[in-house]
C-alpha positions in Angstrom: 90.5 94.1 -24.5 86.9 95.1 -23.3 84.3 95.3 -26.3 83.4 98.9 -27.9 80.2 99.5 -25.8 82.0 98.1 -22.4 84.8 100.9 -23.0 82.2 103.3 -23.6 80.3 102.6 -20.5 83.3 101.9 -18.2 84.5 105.7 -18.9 80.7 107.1 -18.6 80.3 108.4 -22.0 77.8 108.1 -25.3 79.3 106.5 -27.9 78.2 109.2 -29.9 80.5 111.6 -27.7 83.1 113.9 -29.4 86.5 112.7 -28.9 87.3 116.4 -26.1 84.7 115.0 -24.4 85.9 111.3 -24.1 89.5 112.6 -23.6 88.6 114.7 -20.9 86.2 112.0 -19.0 89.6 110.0 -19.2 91.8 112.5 -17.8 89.5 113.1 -15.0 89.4 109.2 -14.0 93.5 108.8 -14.6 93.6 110.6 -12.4 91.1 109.7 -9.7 92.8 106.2 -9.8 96.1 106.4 -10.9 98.5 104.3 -9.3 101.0 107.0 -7.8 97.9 108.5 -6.4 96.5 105.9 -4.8 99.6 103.7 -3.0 99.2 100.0 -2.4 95.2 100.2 -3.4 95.0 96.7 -5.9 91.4 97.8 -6.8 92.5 101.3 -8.1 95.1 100.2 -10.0 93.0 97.1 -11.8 90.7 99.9 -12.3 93.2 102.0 -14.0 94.4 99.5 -16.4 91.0 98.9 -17.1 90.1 102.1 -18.0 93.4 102.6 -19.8 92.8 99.8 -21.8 89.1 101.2 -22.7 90.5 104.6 -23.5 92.9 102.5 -26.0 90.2 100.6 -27.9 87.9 103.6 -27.7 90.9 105.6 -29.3 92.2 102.7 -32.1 88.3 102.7 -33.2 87.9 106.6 -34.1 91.5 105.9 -36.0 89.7 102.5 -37.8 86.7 104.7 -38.7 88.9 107.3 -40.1 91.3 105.3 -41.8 87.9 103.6 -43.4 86.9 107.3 -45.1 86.7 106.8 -49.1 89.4 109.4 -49.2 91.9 107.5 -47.2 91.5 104.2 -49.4 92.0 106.5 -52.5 95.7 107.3 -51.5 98.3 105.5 -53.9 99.8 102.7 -52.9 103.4 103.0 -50.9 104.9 100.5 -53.8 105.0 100.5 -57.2 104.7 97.6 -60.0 108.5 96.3 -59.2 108.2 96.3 -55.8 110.1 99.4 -55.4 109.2 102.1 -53.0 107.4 104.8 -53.7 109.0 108.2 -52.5 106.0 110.3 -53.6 103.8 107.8 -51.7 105.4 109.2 -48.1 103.7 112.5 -46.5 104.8 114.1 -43.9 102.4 112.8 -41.8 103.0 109.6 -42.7 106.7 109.7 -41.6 105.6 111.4 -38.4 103.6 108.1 -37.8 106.0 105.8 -38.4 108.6 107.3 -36.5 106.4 108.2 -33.3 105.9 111.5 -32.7 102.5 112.7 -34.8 100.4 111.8 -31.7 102.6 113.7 -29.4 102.3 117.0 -31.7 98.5 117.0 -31.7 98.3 116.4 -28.4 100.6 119.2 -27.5 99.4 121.5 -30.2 96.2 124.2 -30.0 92.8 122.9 -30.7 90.4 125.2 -31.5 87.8 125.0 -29.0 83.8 123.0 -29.3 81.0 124.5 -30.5 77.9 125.2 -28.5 74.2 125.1 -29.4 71.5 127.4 -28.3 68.3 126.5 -29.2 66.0 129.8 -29.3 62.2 129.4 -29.8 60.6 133.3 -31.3 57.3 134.3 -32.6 56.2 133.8 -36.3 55.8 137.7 -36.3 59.4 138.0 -35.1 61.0 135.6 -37.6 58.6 137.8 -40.6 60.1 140.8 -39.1 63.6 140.5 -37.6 64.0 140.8 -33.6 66.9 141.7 -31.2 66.7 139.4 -28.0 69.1 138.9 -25.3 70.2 135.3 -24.3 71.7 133.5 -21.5 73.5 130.3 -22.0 76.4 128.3 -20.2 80.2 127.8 -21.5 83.6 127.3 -20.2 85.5 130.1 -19.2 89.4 130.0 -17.8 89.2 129.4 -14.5 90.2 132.3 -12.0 91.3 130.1 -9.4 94.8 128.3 -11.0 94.7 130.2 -14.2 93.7 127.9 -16.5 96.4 126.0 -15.6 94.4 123.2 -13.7 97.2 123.2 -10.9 96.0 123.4 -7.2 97.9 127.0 -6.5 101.4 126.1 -4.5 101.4 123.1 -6.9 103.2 121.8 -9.9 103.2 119.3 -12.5 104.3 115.9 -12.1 106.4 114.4 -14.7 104.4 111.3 -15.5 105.9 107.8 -14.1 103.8 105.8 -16.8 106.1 107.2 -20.2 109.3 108.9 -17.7 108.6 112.6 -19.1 108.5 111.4 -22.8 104.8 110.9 -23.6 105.6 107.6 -25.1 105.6 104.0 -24.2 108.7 103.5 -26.3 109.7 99.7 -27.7 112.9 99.0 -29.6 112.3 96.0 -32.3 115.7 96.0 -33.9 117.7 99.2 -34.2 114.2 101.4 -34.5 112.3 103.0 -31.6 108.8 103.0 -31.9 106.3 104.2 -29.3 102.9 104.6 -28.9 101.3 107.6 -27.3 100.9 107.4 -23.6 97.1 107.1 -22.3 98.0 108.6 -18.9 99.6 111.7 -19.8 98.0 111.9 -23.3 101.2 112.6 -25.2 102.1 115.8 -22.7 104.7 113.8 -20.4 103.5 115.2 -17.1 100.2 114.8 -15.1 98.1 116.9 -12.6 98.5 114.9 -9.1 97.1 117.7 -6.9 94.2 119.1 -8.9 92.9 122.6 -8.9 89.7 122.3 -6.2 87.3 125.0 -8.4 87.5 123.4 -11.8 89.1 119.9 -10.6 91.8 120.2 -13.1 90.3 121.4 -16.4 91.7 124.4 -16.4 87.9 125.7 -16.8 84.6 126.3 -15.1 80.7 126.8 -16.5 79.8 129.8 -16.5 76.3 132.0 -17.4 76.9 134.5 -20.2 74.5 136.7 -21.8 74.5 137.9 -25.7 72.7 139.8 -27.1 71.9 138.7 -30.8 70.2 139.8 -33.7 67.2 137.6 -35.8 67.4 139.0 -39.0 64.3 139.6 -41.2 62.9 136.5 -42.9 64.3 133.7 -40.6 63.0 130.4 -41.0 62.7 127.3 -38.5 65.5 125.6 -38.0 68.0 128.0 -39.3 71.3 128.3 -37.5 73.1 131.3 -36.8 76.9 131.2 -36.0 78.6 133.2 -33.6 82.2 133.0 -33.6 84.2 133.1 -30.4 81.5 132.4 -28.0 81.8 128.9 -27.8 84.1 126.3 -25.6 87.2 127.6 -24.8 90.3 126.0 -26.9 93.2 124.2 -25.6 97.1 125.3 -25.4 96.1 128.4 -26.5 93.6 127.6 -29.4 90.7 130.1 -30.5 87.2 129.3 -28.6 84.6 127.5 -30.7 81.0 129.3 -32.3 77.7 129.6 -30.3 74.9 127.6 -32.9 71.8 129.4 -32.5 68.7 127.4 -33.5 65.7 129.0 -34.3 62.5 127.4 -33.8 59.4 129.9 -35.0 56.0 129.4 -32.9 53.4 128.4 -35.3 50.8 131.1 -36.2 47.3 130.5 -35.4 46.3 131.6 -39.0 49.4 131.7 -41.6 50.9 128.8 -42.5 54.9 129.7 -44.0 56.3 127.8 -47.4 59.5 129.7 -47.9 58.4 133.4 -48.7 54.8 132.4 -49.9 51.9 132.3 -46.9 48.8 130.2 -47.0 45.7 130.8 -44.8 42.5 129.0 -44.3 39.2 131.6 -43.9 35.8 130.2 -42.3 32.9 131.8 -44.6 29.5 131.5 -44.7 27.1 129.2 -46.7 25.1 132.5 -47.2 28.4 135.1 -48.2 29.5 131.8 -50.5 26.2 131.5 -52.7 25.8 135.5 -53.1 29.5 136.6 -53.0 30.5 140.3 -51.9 32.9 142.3 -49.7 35.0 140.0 -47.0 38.0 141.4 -44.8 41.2 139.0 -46.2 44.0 139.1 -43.0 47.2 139.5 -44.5 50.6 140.8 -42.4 49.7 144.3 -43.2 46.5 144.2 -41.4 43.1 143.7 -43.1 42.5 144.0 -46.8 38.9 144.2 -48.7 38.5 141.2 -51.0 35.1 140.6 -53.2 34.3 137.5 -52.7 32.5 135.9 -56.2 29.2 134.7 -56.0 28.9 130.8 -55.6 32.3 130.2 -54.4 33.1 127.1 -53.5 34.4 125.3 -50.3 38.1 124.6 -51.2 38.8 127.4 -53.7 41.8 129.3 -53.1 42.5 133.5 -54.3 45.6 134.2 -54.6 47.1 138.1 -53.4 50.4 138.6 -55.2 53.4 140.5 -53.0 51.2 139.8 -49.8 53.2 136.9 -48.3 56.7 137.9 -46.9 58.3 140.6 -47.3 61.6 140.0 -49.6 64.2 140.8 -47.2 68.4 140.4 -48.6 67.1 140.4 -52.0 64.4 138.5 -52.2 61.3 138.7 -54.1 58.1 139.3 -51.8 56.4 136.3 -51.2 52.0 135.8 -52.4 49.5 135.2 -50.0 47.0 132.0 -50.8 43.5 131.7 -49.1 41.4 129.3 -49.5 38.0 129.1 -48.5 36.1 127.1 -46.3 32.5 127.0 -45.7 30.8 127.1 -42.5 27.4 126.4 -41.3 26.4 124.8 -44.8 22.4 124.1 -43.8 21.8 120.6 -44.3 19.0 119.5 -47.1 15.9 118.1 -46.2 15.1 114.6 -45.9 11.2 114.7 -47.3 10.1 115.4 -50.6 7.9 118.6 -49.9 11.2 119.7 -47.9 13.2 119.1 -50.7 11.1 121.0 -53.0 11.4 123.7 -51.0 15.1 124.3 -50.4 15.4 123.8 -53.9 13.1 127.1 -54.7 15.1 128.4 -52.1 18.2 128.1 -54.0 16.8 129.3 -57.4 15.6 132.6 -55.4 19.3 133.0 -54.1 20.8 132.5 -57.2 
């Protein structure tokens, strides 16, 4: 059996891939060198078992990690103090395990389809505000060609020569009949031998959608809006996944956002700092008039209550803090006759 990264690599996947995606990288491969495909080729059919053997591990590891969960060791044991069994202990999935045919039923059952991210970059103002933007982005849509059904039209599905029709690789230890789920056919008991040429039998092809969504007032970076519906299409029949919208807000060039509060950094002068009076404040209103004390210092921060953002869904209104920074402080004099000087020069300010 090929080591966990080998399997990974030999069907062309992350090993951070969802288990769709690794199921359908197999299927596509199976298929490409399956033995009743490919007559009398050795190499395609040492390539098969290898990659049916990967697909294996691949699968028996997910089932390890799963089985590992804290809530899976919490079950109760199957016996209790006298050895007896316990009937309370069995679930119906549990029975369906042992008796081979839970694997089958998920395979064959609807799956409701992957989720899709769309990362959307907006303007501060917009994310303040609220905005209505229009967006393109790619999914899987049924495929026009076979229907979906990932038949080549005129064609049909083969019943699959691996499991006979059954989906299982069945073994009888004893009087009981256990079988593990078929890698080729995946459960379903029949394969795709003449694929559909549009969507090389997925059933679906990528298309470009556009949707028109709605920012809502008071977004933040890196919130995520769902939309439900608009994401990968789901199998045998299963609802379609959710469109993930990101949002990632463009830094502004003078407010800096903390949840509904807004910070700013204004550039006065030395001269406006030692005698105070009237400065223009920017705020998301437009300008406001702010008397600046006399001899404020570099560093100090005012604060402007219910000037930050607005309180959007119920929120309270957010502050606006400034602080001040001093520009163009003139630099004292080295001398002593120099020094003297800026120093009346000060006391005549003050």
């Amino acid at each position: 059996m090929p080591t966990a990264p080998k399997c990974y690599r030999l069907l062309g996947v992350s090993s951070k891939a969802s288990v769709a995606e690794i199921r359908r990288r197999f299927r596509l491969l199976a298929l490409k060198f399956h033995p009743d495909r490919n007559p009398h080729n050795l190499e395609a059919t040492a390539r098969f078992r290898e990659l049916a053997d990967a697909y294996a591990a691949i699968c028996a590891q997910r089932r390890a990690q799963v089985a590992s969960t804290p809530e899976e060791k919490e079950r109760p044991g199957v016996y209790s103090d006298n050895g007896n069994v316990r009937p309370e202990s069995f679930t119906k999935a549990d029975m369906a395990a042992f008796f081979g045919f839970e694997d089958r039923l998920q395979y064959c059952g609807s799956h409701t389809g992957p989720d899709f991210r769309y990362d959307l970059q907006i303007s501060f103002a917009a994310a303040i505000w609220g905005i209505e933007q229009e967006i393109e982005f790619q999914r899987l849509a049924p495929c026009k060609t076979c229907q979906a059904t990932g038949l080549r039209p005129g064609s049909y599905y083969q019943s699959c020569s691996a499991c006979k029709g059954r989906g299982r690789l069945w073994a009888s230890p004893g009087q009981l009949s256990i079988g593990a789920v078929c890698q080729v056919c995946q459960g379903l008991g029949q394969i795709i031998t003449h694929p559909c040429p549009q969507c090389l039998g997925e059933g679906y092809t990528q298309t470009s959608q556009r949707y028109r969504i709605v920012i809502p007032p008071g977004t933040e970076d890196g919130d995520r809006i769902m939309i439900a519906g608009q994401g990968g299409e789901g199998s045998q029949q299963g609802t379609p996944g959710r469109l993930v919208v990101v949002v990632h807000v463009e830094p502004d060039s003078f407010f800096t956002r903390k949840g509904q509060d807004l910070y700013g950094c204004l550039d006065v002068s030395f001269a406006q700092a030692a005698t105070g009076g009237m400065i223009e404040i920017p705020t998301l209103f437009g300008s406001t008039a702010f008397d600046l004390p006399r001899g404020a210092l570099s560093g100090q921060t005012f604060l402007f209550p219910g000037l930050g953002a607005p309180g959007w869904g119920g929120r309270q209104p957010g502050d606006l803090i400034i602080k001040i920074q001093i520009s163009n402080r003139p630099r004292a004099p080295q001398t002593d006759a120099a020094h003297e000087s800026y120093r009346k020069r000060r006391e005549i300010n003050e």
